[in-house]
DSSP file (Angstrom, degrees, kcal/mol; ACC not computed):
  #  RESIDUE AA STRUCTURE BP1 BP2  ACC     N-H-->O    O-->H-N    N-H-->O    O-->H-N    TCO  KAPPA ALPHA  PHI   PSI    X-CA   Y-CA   Z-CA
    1    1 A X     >        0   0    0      0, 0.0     4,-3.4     0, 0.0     3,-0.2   0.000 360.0 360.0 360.0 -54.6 -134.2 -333.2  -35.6
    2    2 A X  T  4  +     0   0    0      2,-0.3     4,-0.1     1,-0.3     0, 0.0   0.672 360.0  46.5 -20.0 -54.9 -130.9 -331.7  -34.4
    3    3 A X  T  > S+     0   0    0      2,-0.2     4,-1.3     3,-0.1     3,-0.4   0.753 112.5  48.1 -66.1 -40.4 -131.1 -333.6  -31.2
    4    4 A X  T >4 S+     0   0    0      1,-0.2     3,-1.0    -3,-0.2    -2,-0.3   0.959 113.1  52.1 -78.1 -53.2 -132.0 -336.9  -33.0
    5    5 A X  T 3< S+     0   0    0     -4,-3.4    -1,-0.2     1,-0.2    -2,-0.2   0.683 105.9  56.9 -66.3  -3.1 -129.0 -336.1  -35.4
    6    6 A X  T 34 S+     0   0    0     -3,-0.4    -1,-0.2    -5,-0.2     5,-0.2   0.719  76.7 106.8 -86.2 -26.5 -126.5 -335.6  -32.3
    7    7 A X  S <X S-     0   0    0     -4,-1.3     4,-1.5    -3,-1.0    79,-0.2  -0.187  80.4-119.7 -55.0 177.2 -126.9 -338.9  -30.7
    8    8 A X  H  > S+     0   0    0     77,-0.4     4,-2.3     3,-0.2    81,-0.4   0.956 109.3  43.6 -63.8 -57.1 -124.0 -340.9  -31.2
    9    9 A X  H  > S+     0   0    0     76,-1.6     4,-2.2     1,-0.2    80,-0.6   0.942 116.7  51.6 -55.9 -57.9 -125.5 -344.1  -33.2
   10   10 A X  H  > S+     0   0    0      1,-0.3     4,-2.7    75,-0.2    -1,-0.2   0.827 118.3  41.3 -63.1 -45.3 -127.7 -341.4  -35.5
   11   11 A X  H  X S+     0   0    0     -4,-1.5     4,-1.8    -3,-0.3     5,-0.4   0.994 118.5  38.1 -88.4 -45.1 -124.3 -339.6  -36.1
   12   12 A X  H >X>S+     0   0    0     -4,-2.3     4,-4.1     2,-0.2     3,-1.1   0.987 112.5  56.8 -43.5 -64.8 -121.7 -342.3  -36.7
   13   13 A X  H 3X5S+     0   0    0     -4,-2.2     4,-1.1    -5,-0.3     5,-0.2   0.886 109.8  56.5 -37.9 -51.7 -124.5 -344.4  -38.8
   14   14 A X  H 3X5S+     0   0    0     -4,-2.7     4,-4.5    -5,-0.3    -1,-0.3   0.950 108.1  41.3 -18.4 -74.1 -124.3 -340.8  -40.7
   15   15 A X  H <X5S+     0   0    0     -4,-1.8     4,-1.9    -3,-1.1     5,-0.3   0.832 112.8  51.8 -69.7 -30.5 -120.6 -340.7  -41.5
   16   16 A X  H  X5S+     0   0    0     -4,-4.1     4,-1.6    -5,-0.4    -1,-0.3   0.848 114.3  40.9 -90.7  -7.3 -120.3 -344.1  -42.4
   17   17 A X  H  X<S+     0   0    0     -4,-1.1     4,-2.2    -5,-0.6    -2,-0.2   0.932 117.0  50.5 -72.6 -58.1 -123.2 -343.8  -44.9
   18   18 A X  H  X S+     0   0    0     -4,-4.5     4,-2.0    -5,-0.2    -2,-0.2   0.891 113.4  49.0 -34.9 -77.0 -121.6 -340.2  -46.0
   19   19 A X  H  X S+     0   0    0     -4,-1.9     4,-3.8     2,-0.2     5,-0.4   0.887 116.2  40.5  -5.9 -88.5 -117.9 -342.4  -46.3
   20   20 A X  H >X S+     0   0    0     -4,-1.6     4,-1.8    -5,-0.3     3,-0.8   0.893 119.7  47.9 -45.7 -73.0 -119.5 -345.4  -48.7
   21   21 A X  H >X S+     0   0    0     -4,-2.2     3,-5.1     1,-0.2     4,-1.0   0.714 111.6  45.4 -12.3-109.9 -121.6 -342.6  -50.5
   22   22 A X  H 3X S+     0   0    0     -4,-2.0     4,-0.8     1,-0.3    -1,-0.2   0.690 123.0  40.1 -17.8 -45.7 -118.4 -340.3  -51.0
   23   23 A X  H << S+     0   0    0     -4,-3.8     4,-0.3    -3,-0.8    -1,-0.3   0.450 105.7  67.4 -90.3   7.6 -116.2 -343.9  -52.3
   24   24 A X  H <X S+     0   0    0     -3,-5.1     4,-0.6    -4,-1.8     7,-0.2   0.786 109.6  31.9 -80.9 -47.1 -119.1 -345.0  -54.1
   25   25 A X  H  < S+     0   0    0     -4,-1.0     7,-0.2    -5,-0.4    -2,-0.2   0.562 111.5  56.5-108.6   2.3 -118.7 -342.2  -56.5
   26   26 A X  T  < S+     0   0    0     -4,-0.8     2,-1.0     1,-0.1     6,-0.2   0.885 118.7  50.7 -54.5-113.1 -114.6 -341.5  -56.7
   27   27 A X  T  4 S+     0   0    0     -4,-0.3     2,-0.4     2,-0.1    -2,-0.2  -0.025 110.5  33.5 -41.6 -35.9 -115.1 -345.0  -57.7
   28   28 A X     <  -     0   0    0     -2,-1.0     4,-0.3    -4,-0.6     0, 0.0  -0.961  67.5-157.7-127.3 127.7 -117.7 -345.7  -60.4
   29   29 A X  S    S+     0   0    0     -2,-0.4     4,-0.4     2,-0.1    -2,-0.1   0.229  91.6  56.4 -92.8   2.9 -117.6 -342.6  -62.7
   30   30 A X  S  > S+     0   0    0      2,-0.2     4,-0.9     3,-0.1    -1,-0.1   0.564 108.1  54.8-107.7 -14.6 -121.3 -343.2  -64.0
   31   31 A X  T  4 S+     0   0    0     -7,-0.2     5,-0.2     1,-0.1    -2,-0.1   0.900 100.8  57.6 -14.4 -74.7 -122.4 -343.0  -60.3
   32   32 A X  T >> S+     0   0    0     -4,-0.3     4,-2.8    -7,-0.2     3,-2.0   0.800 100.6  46.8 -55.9 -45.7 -121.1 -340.4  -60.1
   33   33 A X  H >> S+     0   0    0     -4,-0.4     2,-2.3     1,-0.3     3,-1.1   0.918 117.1  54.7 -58.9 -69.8 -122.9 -338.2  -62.9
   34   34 A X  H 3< S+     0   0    0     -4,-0.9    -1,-0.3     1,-0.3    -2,-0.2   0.277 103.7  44.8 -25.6  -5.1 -125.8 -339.6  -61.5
   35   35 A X  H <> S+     0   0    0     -2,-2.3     4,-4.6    -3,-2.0    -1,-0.3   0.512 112.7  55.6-111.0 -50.3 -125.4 -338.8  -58.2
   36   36 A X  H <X S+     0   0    0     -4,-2.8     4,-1.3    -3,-1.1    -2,-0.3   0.860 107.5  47.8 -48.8 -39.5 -124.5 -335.4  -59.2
   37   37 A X  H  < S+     0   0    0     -4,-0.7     4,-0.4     2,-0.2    -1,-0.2   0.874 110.8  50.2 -70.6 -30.6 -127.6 -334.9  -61.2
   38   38 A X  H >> S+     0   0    0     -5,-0.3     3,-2.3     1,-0.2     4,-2.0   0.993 111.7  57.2 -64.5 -57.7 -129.9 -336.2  -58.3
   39   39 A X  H 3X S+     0   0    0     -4,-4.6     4,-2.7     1,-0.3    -1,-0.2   0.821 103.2  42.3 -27.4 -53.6 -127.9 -333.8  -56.2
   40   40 A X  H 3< S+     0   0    0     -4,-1.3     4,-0.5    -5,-0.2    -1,-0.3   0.415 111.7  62.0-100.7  18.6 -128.4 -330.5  -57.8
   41   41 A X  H X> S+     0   0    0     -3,-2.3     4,-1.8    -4,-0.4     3,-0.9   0.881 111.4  42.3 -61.1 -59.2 -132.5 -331.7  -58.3
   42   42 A X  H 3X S+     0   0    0     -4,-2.0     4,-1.4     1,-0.3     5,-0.3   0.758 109.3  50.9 -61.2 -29.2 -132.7 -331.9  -54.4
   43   43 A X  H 3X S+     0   0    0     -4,-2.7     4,-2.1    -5,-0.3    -1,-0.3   0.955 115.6  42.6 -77.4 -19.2 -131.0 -329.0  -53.5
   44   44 A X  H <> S+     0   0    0     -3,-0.9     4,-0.8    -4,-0.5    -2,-0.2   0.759 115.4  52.7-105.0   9.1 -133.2 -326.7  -56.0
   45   45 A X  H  X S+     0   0    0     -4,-1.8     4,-2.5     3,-0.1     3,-0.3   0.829 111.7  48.5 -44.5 -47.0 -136.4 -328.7  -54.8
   46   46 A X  H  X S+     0   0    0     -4,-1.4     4,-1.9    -5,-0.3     5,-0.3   0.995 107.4  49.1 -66.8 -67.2 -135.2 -327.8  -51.8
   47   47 A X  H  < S+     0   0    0     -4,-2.1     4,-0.5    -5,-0.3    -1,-0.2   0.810 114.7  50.7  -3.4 -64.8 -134.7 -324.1  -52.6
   48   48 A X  H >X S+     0   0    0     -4,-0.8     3,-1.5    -3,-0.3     4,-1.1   0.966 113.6  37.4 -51.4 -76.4 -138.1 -324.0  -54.0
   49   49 A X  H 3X S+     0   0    0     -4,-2.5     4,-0.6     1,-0.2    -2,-0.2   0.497 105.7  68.7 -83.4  16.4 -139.9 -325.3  -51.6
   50   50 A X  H 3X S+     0   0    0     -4,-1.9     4,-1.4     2,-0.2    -1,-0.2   0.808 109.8  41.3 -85.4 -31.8 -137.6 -323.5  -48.7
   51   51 A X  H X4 S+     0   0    0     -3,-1.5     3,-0.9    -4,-0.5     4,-0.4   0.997 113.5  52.2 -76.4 -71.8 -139.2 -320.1  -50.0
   52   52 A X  H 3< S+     0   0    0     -4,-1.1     4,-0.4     1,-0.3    -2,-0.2   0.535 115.4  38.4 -34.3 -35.9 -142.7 -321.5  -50.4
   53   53 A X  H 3X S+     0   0    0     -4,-0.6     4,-1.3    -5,-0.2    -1,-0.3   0.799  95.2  86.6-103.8 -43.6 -143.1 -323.1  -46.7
   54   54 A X  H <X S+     0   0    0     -4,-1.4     4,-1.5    -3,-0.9    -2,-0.2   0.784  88.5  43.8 -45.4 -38.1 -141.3 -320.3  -44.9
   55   55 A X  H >>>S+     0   0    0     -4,-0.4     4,-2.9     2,-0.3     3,-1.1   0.997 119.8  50.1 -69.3 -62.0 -144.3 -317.9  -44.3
   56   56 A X  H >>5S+     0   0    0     -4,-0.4     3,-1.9     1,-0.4     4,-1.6   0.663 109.8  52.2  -2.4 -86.5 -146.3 -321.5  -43.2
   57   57 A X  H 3<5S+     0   0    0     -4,-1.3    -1,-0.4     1,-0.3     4,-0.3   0.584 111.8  40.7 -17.9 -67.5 -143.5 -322.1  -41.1
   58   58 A X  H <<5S+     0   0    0     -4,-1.5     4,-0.3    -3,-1.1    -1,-0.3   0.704 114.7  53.9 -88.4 -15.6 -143.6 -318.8  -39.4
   59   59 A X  H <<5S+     0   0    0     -4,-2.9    -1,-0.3    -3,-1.9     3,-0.2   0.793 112.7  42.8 -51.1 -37.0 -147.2 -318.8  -39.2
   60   60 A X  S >X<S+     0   0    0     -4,-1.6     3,-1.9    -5,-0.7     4,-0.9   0.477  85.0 115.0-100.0  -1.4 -147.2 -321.7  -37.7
   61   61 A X  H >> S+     0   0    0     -4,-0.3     4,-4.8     1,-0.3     3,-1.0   0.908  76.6  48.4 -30.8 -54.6 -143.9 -321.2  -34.9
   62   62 A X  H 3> S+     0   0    0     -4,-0.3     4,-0.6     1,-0.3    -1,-0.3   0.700 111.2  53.3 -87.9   2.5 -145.3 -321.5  -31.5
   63   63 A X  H <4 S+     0   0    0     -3,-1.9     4,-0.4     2,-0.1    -1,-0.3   0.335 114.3  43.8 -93.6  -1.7 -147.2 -324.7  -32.6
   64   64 A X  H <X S+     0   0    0     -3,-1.0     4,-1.3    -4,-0.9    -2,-0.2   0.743 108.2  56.2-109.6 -30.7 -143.7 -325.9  -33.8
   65   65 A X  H  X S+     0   0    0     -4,-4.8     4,-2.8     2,-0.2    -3,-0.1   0.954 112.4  44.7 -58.4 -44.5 -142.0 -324.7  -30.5
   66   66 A X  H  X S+     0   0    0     -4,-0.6     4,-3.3    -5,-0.3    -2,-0.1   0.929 110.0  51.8 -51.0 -57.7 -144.6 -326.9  -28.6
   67   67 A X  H  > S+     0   0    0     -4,-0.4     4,-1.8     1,-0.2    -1,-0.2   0.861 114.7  50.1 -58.3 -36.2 -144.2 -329.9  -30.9
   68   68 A X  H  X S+     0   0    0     -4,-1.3     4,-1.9     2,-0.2     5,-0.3   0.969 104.5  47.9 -55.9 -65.7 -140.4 -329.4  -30.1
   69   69 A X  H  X S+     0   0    0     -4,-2.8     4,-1.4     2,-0.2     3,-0.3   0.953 113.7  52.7 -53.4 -49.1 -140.2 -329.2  -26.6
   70   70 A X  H  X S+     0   0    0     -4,-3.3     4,-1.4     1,-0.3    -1,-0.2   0.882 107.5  52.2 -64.5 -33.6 -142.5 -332.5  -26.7
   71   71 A X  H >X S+     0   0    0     -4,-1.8     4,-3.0     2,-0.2     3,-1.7   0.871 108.8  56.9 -33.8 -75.3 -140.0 -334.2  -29.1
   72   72 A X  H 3X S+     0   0    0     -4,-1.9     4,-2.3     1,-0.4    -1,-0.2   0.582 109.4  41.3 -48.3 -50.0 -137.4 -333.2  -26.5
   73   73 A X  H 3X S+     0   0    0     -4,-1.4     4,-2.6    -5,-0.3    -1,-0.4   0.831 107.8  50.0 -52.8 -48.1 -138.7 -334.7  -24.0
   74   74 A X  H <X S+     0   0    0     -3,-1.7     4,-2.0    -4,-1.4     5,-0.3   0.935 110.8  60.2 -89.1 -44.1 -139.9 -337.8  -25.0
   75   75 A X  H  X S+     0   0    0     -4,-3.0     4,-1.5     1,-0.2     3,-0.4   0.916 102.6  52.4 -38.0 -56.1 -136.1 -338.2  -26.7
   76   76 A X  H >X>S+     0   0    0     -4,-2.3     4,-2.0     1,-0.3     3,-0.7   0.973 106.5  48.4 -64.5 -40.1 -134.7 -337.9  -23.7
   77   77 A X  H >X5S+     0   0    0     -4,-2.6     3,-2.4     1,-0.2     4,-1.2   0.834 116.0  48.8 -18.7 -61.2 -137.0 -340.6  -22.3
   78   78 A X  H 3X5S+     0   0    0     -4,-2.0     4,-2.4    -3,-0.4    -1,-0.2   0.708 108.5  50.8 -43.7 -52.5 -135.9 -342.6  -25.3
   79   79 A X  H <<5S+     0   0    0     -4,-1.5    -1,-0.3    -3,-0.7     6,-0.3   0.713 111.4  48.1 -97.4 -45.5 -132.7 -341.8  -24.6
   80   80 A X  H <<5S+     0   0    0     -3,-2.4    -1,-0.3    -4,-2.0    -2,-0.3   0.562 113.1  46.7 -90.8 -19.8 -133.0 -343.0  -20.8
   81   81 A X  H  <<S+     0   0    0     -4,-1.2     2,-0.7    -5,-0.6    -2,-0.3   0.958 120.3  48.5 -90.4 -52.8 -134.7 -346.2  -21.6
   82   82 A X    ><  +     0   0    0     -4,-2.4     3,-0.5     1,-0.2    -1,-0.3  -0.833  51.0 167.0 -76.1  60.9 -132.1 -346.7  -24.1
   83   83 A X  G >   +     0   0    0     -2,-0.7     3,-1.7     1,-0.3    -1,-0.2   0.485  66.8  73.8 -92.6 -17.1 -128.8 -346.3  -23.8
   84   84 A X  G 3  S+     0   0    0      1,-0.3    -1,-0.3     2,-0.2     3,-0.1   0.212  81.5  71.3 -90.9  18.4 -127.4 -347.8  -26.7
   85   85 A X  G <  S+     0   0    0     -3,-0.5   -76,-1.6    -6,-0.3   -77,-0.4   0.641  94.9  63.3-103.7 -14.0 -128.5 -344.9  -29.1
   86   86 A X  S <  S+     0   0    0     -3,-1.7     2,-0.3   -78,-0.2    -2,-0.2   0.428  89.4  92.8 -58.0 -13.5 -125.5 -343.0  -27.0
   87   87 A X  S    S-     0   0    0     -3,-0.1     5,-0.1    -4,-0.1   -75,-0.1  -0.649  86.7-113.4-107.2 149.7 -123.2 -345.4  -28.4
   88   88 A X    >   -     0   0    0     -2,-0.3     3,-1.7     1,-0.2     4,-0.3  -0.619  29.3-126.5 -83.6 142.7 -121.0 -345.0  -31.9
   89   89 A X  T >> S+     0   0    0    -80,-0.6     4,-2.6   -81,-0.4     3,-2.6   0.887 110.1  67.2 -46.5 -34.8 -122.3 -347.4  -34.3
   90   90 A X  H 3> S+     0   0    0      1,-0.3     4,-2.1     2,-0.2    -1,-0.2   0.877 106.2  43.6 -69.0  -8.2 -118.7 -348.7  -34.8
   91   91 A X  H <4 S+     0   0    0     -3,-1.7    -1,-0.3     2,-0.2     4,-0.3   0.493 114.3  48.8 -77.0   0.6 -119.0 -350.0  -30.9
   92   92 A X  H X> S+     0   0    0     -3,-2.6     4,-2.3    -4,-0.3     3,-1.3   0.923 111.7  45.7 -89.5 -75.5 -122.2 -351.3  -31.4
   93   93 A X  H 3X S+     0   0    0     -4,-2.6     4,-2.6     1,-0.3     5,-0.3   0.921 113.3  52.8 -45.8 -81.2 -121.2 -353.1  -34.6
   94   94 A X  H 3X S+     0   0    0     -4,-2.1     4,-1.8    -5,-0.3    -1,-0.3   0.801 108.7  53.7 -25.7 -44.7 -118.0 -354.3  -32.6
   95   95 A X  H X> S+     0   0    0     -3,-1.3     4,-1.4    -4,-0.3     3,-0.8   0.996 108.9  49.9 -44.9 -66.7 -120.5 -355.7  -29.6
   96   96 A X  H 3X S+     0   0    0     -4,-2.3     4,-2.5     1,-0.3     3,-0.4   0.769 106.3  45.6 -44.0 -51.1 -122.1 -357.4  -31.7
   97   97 A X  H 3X S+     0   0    0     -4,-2.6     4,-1.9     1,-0.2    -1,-0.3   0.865 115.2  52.6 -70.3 -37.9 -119.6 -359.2  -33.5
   98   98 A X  H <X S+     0   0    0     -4,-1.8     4,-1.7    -3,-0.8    -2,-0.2   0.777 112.9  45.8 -63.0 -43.6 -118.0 -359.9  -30.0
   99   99 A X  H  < S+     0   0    0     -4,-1.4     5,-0.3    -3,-0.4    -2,-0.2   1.000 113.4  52.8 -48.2 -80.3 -121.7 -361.4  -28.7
  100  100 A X  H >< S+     0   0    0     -4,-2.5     3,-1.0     1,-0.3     4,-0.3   0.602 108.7  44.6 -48.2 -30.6 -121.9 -363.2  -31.8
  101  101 A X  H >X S+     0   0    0     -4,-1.9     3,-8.3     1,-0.2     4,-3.0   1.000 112.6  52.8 -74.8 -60.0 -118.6 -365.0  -31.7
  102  102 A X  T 3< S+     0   0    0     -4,-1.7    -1,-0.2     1,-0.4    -2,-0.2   0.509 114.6  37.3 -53.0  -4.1 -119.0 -365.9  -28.1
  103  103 A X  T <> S+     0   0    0     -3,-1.0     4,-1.7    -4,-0.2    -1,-0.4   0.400 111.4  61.2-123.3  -5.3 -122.0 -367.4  -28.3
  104  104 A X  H <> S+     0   0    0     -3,-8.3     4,-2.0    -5,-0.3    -2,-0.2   0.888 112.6  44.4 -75.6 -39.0 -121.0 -369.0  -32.1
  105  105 A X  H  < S+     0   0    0     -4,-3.0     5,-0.2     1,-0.2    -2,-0.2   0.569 102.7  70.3 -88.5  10.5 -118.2 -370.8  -30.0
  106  106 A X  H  > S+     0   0    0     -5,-0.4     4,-1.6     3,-0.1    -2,-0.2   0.939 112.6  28.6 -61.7 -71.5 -121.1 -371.6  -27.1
  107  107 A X  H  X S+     0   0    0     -4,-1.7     4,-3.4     1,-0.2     5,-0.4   0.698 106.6  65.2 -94.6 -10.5 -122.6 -374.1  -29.5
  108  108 A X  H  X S+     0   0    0     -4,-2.0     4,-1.4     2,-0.2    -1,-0.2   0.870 115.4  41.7 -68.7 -34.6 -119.5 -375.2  -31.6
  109  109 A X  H >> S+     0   0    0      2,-0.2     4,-1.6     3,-0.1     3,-0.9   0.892 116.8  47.7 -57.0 -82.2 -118.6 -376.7  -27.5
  110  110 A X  H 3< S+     0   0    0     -4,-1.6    -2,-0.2     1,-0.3    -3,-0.2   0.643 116.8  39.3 -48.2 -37.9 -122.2 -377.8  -27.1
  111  111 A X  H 3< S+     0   0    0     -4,-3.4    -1,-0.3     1,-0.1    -2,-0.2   0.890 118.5  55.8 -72.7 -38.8 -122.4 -379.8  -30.9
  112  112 A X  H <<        0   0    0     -4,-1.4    -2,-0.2    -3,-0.9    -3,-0.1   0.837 360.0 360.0 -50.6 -45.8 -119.0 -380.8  -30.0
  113  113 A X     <        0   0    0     -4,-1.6    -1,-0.3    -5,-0.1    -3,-0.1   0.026 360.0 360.0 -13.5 360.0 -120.0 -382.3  -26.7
């Protein structure tokens, strides 16, 4: 999970969700409670079930190391087949918009023709 949250797209795509989120609620005060209440359910579901799962969890380690390492791996595959998960969404976004235009003024020539 750590490694999937580091690439670059995973982590920009993050911030800019985090960003809207964070002006979502300065902005609409009944959001806001609302966001606030859903917050402090998940952290003390989370709480809860953070006590409950640990023993599991530790029971269960060297089947989780394994499952890790494979994870690790196969990201990097992913990673090597893919290069554009290395890239910050907002250059991505920016490709894209750069693509699109060039290829919007591709066929505004071509009807024009």
């Amino acid at each position: 999970v750590k490694e999937v949250a580091n690439l670059s797209l995973v982590s920009s795509a993050c911030d800019v969700v985090c960003a809207a989120y964070a002006s979502s609620k300065e902005s609409q005060p009944y959001l806001s409670s609302v966001c606030a209440a859903a917050e402090q359910g998940v952290q003390s579901v989370t709480e809860a079930t953070a006590s409950r799962v640990q023993p599991v969890l530790a029971s269960l380690q060297p089947h989780v190391a394994a499952a890790s390492e494979y994870a690790s791996k196969g990201l990097d595959k992913l990673g090597e087949k893919l290069p554009i998960l290395q890239k910050p969404l907002e250059w991505i976004l920016c490709d894209t918009k750069e693509l699109v235009s060039c290829r919007a003024a591709e066929v505004r020539e071509a009807v024009s023709s």
